[in-house]
Gaussian input, Z-matrix of N, CA and C with variables (Angstrom, degrees):
# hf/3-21g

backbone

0 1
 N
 C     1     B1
 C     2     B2     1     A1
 N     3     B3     2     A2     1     D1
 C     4     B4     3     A3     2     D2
 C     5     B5     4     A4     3     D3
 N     6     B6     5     A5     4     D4
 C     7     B7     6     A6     5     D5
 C     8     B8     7     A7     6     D6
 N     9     B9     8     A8     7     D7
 C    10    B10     9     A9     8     D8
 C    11    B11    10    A10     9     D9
 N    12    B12    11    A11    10    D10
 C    13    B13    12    A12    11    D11
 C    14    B14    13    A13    12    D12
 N    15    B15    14    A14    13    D13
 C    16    B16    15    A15    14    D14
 C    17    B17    16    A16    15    D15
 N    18    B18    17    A17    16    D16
 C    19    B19    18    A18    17    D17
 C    20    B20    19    A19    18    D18
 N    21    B21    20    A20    19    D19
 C    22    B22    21    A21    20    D20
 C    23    B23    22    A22    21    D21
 N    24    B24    23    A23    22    D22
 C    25    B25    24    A24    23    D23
 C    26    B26    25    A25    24    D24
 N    27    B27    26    A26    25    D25
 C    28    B28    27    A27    26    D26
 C    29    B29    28    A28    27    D27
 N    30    B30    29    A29    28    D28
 C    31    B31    30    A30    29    D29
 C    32    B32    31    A31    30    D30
 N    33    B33    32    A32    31    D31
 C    34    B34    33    A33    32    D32
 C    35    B35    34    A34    33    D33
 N    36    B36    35    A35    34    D34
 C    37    B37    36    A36    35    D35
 C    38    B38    37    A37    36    D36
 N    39    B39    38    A38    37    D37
 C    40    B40    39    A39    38    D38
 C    41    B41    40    A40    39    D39
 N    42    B42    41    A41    40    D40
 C    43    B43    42    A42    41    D41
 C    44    B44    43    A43    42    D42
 N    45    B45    44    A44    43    D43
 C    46    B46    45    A45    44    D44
 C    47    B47    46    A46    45    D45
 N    48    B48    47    A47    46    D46
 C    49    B49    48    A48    47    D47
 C    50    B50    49    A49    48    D48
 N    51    B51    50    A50    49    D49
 C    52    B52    51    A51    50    D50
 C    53    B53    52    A52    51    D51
 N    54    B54    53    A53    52    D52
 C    55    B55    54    A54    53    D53
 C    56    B56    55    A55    54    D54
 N    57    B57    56    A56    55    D55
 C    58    B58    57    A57    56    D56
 C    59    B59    58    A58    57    D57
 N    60    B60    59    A59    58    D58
 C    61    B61    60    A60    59    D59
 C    62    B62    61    A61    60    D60
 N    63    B63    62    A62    61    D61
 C    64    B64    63    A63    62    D62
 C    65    B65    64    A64    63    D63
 N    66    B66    65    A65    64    D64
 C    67    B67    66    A66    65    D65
 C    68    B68    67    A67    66    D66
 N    69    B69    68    A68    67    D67
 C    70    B70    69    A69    68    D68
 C    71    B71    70    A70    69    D69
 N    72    B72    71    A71    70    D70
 C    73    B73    72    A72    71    D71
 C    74    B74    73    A73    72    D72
 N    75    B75    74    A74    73    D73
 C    76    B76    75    A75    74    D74
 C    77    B77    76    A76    75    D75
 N    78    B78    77    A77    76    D76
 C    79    B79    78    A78    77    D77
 C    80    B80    79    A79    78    D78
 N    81    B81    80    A80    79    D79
 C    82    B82    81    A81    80    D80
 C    83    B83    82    A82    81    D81
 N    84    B84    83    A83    82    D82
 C    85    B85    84    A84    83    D83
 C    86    B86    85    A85    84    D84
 N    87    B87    86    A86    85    D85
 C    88    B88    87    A87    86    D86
 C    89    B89    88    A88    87    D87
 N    90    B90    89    A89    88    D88
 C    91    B91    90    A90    89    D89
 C    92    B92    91    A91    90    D90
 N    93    B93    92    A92    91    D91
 C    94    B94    93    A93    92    D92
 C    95    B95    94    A94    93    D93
 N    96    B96    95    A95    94    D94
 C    97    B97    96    A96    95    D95
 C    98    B98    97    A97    96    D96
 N    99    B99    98    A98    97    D97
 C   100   B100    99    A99    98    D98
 C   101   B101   100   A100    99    D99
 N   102   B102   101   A101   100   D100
 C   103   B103   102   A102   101   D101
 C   104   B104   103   A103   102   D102
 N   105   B105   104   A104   103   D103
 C   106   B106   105   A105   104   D104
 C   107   B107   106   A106   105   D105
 N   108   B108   107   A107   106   D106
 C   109   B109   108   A108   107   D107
 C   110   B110   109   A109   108   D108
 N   111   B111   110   A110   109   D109
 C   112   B112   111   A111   110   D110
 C   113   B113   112   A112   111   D111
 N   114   B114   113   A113   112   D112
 C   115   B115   114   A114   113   D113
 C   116   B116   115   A115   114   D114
 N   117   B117   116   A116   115   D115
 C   118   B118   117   A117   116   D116
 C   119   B119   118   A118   117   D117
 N   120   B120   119   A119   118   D118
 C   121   B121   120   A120   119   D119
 C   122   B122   121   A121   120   D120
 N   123   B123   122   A122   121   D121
 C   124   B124   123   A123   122   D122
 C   125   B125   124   A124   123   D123
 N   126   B126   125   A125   124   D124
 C   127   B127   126   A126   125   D125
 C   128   B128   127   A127   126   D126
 N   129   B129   128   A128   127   D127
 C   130   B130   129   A129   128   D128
 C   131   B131   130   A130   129   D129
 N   132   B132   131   A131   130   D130
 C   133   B133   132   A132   131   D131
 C   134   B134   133   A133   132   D132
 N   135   B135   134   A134   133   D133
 C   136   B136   135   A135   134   D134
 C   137   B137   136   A136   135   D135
 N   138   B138   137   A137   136   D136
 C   139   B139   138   A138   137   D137
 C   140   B140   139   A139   138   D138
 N   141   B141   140   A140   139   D139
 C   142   B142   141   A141   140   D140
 C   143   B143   142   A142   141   D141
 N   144   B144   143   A143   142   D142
 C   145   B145   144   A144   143   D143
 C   146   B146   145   A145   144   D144
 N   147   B147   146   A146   145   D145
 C   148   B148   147   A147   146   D146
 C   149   B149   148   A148   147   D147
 N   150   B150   149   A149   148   D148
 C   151   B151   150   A150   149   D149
 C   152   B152   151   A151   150   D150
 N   153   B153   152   A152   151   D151
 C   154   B154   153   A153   152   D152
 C   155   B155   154   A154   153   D153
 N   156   B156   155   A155   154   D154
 C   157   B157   156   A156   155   D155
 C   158   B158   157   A157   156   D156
 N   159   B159   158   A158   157   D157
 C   160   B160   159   A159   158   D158
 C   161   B161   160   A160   159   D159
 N   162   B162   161   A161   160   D160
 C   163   B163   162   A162   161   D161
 C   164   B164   163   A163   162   D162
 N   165   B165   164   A164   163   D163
 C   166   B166   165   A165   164   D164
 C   167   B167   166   A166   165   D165
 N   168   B168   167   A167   166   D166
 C   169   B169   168   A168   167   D167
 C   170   B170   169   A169   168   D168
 N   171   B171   170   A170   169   D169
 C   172   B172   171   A171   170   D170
 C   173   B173   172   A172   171   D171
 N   174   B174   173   A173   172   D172
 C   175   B175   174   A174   173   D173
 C   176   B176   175   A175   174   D174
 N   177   B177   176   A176   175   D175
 C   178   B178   177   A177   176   D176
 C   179   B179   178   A178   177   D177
 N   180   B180   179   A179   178   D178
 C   181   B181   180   A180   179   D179
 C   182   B182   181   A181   180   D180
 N   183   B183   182   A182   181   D181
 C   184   B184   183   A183   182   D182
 C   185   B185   184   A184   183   D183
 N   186   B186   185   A185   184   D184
 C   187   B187   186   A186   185   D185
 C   188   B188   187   A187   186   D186
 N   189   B189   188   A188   187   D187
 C   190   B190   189   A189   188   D188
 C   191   B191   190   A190   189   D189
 N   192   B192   191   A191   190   D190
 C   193   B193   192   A192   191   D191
 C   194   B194   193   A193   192   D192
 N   195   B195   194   A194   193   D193
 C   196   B196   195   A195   194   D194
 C   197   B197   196   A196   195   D195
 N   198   B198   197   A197   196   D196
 C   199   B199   198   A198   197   D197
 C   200   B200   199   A199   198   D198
 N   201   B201   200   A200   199   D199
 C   202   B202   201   A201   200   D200
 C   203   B203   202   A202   201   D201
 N   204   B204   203   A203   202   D202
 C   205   B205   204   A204   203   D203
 C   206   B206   205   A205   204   D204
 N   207   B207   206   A206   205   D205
 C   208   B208   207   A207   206   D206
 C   209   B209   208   A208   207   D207
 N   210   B210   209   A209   208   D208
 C   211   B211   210   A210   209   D209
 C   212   B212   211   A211   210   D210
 N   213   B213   212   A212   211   D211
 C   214   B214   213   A213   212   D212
 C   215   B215   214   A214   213   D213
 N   216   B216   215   A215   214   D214
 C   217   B217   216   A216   215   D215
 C   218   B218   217   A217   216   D216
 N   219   B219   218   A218   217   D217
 C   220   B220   219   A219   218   D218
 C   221   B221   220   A220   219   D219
 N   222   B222   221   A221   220   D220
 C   223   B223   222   A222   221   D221
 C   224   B224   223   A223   222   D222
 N   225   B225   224   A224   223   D223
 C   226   B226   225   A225   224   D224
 C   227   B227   226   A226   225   D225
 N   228   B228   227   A227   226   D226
 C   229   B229   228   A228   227   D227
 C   230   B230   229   A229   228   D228
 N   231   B231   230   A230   229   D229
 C   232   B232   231   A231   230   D230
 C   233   B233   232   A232   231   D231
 N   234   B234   233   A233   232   D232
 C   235   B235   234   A234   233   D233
 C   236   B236   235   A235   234   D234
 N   237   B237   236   A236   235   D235
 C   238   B238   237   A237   236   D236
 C   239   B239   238   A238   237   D237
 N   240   B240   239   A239   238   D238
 C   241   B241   240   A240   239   D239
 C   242   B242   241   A241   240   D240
 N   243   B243   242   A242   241   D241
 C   244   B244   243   A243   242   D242
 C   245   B245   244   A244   243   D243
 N   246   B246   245   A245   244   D244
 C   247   B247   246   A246   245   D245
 C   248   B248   247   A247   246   D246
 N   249   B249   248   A248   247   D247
 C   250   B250   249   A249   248   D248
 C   251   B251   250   A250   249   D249
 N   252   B252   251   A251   250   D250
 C   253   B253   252   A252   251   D251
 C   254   B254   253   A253   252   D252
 N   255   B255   254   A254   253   D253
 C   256   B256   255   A255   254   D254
 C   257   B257   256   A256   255   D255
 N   258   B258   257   A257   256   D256
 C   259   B259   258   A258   257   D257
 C   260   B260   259   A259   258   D258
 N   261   B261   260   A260   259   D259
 C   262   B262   261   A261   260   D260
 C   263   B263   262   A262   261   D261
 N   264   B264   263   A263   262   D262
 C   265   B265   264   A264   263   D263
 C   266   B266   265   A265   264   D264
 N   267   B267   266   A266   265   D265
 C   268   B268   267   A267   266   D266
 C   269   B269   268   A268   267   D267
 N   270   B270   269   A269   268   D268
 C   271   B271   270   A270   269   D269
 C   272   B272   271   A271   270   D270
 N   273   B273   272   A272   271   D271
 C   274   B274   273   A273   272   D272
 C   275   B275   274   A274   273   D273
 N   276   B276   275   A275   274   D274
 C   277   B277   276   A276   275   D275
 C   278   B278   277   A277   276   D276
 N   279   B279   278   A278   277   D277
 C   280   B280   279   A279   278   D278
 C   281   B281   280   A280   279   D279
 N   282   B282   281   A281   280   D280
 C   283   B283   282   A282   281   D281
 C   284   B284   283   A283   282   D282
 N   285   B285   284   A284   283   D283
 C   286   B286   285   A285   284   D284
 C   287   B287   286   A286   285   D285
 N   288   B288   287   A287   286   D286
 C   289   B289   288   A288   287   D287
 C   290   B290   289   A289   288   D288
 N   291   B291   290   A290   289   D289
 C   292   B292   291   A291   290   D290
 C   293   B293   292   A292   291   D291

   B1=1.4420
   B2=1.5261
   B3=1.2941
   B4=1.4761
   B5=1.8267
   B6=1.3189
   B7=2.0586
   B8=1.9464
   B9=1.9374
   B10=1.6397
   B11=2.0544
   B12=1.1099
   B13=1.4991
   B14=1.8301
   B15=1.4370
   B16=1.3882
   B17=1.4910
   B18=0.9506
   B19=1.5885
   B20=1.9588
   B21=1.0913
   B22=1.3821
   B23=2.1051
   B24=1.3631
   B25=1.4033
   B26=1.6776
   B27=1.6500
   B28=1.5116
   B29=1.4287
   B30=1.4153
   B31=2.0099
   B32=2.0028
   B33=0.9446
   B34=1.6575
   B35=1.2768
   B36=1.3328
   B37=1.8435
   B38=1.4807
   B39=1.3109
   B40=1.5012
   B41=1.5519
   B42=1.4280
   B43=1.7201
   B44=1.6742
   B45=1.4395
   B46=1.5148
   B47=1.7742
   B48=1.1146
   B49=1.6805
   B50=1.0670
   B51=1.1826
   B52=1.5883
   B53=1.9410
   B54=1.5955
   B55=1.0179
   B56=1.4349
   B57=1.5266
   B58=1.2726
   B59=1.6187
   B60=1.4921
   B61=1.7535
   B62=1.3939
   B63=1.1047
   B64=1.4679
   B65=1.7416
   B66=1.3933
   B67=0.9373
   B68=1.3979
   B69=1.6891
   B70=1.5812
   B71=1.3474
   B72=1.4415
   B73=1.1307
   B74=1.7741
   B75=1.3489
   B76=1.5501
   B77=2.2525
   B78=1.2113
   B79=1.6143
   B80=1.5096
   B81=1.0578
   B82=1.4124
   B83=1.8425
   B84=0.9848
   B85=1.5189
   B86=1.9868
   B87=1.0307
   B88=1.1906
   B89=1.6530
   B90=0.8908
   B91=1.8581
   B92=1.2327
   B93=1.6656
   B94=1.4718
   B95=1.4579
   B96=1.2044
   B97=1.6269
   B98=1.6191
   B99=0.9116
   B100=1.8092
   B101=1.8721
   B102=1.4377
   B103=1.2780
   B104=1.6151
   B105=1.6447
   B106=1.2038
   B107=1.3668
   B108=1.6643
   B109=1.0317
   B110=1.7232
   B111=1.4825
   B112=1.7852
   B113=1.5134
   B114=1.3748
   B115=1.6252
   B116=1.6894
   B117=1.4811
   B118=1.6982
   B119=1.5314
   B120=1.3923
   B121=1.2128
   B122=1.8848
   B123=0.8989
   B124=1.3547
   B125=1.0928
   B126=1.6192
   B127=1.2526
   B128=1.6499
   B129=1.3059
   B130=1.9959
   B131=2.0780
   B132=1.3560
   B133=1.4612
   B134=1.5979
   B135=1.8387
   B136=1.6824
   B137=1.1004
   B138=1.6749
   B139=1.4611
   B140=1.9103
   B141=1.3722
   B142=1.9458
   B143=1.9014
   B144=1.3636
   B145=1.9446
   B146=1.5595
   B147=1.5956
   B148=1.6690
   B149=1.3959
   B150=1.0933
   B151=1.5597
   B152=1.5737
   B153=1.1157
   B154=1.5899
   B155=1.7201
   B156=1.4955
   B157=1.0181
   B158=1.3394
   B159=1.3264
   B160=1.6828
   B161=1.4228
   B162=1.5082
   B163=1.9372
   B164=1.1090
   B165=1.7094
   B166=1.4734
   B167=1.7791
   B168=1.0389
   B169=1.4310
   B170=1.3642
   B171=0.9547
   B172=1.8947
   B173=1.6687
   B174=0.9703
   B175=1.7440
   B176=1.4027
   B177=1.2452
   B178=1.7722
   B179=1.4999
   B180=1.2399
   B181=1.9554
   B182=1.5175
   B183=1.6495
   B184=1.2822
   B185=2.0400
   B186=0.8648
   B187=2.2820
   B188=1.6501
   B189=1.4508
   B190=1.6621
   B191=1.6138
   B192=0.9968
   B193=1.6876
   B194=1.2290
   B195=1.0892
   B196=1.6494
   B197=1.9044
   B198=1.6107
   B199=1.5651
   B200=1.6068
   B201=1.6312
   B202=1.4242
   B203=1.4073
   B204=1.4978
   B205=2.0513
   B206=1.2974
   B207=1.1293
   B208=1.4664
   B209=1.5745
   B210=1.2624
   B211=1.6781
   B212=2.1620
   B213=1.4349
   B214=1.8519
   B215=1.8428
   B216=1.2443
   B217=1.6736
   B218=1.5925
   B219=1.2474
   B220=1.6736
   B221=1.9106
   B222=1.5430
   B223=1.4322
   B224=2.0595
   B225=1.7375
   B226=1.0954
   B227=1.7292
   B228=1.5875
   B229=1.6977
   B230=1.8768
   B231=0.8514
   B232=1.3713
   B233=1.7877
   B234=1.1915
   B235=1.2328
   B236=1.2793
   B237=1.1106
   B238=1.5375
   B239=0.9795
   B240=1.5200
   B241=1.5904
   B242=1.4921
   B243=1.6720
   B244=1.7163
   B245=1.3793
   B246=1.7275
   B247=1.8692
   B248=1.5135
   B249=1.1170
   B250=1.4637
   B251=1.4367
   B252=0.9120
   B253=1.4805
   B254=1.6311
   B255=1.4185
   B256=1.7860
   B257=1.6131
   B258=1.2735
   B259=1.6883
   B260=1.8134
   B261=1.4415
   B262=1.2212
   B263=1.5746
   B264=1.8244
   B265=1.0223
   B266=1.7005
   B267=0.9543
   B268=1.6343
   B269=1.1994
   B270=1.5293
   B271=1.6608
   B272=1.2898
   B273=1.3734
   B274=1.5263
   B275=1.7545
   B276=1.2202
   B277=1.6467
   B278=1.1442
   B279=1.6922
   B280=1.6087
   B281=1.3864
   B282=0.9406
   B283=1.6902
   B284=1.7728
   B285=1.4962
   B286=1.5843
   B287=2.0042
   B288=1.1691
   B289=1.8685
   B290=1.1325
   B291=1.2878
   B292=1.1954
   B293=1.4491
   A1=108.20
   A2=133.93
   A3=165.18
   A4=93.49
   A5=114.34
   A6=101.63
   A7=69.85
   A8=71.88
   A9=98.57
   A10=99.47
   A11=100.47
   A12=108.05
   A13=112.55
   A14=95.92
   A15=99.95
   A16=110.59
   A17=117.92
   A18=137.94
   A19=109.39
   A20=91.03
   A21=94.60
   A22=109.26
   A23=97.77
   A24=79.10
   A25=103.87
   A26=104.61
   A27=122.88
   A28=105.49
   A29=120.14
   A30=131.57
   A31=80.38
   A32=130.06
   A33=109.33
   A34=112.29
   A35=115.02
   A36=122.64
   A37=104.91
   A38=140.46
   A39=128.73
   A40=111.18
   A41=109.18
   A42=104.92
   A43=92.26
   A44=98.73
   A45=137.90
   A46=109.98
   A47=131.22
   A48=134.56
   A49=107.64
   A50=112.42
   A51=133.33
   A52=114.84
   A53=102.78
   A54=125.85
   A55=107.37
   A56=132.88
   A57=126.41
   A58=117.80
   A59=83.24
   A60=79.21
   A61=132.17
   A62=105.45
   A63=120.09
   A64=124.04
   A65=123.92
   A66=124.21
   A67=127.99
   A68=119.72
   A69=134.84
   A70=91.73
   A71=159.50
   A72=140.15
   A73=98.24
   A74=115.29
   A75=112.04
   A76=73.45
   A77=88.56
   A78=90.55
   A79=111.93
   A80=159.15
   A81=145.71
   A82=136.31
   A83=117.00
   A84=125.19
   A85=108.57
   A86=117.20
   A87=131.16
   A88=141.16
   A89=116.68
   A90=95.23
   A91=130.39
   A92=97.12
   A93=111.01
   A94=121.86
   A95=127.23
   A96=109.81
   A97=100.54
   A98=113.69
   A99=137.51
   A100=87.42
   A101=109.67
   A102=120.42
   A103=92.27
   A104=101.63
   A105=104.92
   A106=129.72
   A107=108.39
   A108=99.83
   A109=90.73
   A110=138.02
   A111=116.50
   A112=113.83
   A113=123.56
   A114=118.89
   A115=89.89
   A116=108.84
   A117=118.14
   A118=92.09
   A119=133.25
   A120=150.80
   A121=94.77
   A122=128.67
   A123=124.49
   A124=120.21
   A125=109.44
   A126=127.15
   A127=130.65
   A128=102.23
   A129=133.44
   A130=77.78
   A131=138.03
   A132=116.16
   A133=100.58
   A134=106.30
   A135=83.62
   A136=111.07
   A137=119.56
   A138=97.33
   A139=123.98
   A140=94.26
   A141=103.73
   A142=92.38
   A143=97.27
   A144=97.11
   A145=94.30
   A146=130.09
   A147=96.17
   A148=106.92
   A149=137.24
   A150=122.01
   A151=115.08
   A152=120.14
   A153=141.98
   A154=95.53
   A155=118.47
   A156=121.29
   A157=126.81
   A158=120.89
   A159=125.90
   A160=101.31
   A161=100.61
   A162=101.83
   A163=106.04
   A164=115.80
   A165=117.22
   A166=104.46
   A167=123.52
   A168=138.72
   A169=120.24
   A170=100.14
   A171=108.47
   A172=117.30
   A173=93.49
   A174=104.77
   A175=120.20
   A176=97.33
   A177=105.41
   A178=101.58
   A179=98.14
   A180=90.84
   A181=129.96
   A182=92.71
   A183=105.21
   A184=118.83
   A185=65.42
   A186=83.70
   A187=91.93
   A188=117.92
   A189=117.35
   A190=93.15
   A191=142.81
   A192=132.92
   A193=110.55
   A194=112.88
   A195=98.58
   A196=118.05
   A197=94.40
   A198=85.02
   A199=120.92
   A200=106.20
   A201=105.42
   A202=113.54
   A203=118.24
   A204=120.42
   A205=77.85
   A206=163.82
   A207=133.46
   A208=106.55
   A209=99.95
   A210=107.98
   A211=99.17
   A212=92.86
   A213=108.97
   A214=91.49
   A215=112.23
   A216=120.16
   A217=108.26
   A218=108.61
   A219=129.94
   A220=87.30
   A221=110.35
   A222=120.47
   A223=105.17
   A224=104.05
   A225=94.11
   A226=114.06
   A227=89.18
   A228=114.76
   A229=104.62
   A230=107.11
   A231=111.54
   A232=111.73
   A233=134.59
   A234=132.67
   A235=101.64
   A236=128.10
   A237=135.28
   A238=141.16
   A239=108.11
   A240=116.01
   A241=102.17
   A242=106.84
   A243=95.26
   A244=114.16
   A245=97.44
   A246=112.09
   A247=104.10
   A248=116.59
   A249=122.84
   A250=111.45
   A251=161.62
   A252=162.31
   A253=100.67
   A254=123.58
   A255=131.91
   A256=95.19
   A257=126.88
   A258=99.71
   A259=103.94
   A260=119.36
   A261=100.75
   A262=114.25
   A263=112.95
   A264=114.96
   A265=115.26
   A266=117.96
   A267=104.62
   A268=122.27
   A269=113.19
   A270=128.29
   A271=94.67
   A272=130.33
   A273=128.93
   A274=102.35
   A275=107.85
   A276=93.75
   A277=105.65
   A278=123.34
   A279=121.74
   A280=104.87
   A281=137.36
   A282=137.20
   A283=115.66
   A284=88.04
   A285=80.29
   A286=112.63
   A287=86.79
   A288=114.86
   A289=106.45
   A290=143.28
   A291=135.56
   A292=100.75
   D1=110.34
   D2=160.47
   D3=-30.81
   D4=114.33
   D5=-175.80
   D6=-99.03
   D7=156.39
   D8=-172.15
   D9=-74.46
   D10=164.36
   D11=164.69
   D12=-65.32
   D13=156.26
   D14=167.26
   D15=-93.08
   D16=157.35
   D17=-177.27
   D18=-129.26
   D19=124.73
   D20=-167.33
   D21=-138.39
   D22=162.73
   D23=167.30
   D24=-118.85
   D25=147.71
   D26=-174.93
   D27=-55.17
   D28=109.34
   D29=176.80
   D30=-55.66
   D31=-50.84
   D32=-162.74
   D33=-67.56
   D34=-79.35
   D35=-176.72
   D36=-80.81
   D37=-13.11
   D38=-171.61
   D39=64.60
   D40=35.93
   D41=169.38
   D42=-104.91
   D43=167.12
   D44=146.45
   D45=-9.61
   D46=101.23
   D47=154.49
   D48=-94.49
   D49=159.92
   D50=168.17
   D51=-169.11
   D52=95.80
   D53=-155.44
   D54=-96.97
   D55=144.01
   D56=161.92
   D57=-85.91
   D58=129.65
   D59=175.84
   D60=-59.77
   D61=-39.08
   D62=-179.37
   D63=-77.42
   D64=-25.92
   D65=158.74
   D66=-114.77
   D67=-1.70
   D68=178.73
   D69=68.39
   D70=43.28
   D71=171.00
   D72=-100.14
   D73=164.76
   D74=-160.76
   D75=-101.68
   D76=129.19
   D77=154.29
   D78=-118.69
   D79=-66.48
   D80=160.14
   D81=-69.10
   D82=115.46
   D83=-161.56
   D84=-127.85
   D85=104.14
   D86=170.80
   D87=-176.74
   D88=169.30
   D89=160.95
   D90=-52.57
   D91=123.59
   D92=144.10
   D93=6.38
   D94=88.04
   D95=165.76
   D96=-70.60
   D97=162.85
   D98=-146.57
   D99=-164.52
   D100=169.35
   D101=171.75
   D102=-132.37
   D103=145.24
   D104=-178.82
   D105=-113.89
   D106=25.48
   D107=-178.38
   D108=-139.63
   D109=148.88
   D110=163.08
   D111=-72.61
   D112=-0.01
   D113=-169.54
   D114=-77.89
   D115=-55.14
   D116=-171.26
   D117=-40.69
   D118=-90.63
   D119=152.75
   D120=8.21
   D121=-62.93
   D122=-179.54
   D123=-51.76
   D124=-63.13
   D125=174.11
   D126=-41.73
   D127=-51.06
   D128=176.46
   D129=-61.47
   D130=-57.76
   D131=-153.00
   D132=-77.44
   D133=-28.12
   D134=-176.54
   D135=-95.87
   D136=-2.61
   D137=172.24
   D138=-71.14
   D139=-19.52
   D140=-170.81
   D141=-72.75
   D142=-40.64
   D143=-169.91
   D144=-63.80
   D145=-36.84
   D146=176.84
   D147=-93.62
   D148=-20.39
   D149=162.06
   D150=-39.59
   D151=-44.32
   D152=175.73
   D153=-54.40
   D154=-71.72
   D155=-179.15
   D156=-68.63
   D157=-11.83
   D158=167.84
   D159=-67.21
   D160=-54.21
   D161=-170.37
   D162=-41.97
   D163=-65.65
   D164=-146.53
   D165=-72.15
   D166=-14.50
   D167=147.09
   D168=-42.94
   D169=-75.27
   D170=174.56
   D171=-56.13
   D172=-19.55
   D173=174.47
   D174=-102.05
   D175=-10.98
   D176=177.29
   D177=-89.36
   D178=-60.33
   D179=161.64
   D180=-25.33
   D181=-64.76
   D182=-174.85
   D183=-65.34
   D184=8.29
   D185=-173.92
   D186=-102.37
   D187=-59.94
   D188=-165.18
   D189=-70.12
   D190=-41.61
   D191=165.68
   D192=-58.15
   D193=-48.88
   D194=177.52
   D195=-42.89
   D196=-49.91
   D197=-172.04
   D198=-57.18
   D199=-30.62
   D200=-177.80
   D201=-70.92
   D202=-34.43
   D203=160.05
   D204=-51.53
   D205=-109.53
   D206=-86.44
   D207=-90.59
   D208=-27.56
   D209=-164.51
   D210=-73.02
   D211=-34.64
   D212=-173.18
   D213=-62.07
   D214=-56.12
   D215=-179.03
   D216=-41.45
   D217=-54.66
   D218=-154.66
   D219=-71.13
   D220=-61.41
   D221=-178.85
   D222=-35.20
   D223=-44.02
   D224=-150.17
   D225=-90.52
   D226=-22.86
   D227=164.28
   D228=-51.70
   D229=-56.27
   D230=-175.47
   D231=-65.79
   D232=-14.06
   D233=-170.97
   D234=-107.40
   D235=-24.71
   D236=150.56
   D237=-75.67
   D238=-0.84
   D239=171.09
   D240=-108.89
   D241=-6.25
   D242=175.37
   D243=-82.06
   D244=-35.32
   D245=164.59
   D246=-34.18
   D247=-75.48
   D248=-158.71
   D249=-56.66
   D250=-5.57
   D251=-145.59
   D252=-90.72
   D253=-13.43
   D254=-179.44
   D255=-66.01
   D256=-28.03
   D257=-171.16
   D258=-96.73
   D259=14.93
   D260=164.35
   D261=-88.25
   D262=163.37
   D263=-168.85
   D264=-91.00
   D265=158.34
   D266=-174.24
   D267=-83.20
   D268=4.71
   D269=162.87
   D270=-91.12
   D271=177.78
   D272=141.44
   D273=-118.28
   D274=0.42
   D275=171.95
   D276=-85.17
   D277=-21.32
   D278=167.79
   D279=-46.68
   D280=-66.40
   D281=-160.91
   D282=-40.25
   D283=-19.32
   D284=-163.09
   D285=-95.98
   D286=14.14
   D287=176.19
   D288=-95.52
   D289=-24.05
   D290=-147.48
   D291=-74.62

């Protein structure tokens, strides 16, 4: 796993750093991005809150399907274990010879 850069602010001019960890060399140097408007700023918070809310959606789905795969599995486990019942013996004290 790749560690992220540090981000720092410049002790001289007070702009924008962005430092490598691994070798301390400065790779990005400038101003502060800022947003210049509060609607943008609005927008960027409700778009992450329905991204947030699509996921946990899409995963709630994916949970209520799950139970019906499991229940279809369980249905099918069970119809195959009624199949199988031909290799027992028609004693059960036979079984214990084998």
């Amino acid at each position: 796993m790749k560690k992220k850069d540090l981000e720092l602010k410049c002790p001289d001019c007070g702009s924008h750093l962005r430092v490598d960890r691994e070798t301390g060399q400065v790779i990005a140097h400038g101003p502060e991005e800022r947003p210049t408007d509060l609607l943008d700023v609005v927008r960027g918070i409700e778009g992450r809150h329905q991204a947030k809310s699509d996921a946990f959606d899409a995963a709630l789905d994916a949970e209520k399907g799950r139970k019906q795969e499991l229940d279809d599995l369980f249905r099918k486990a069970a119809e195959k274990s009624k199949d199988d019942d031909g290799d027992k013996p028609d004693n059960p004290l036979d079984d214990r010879w084998r």
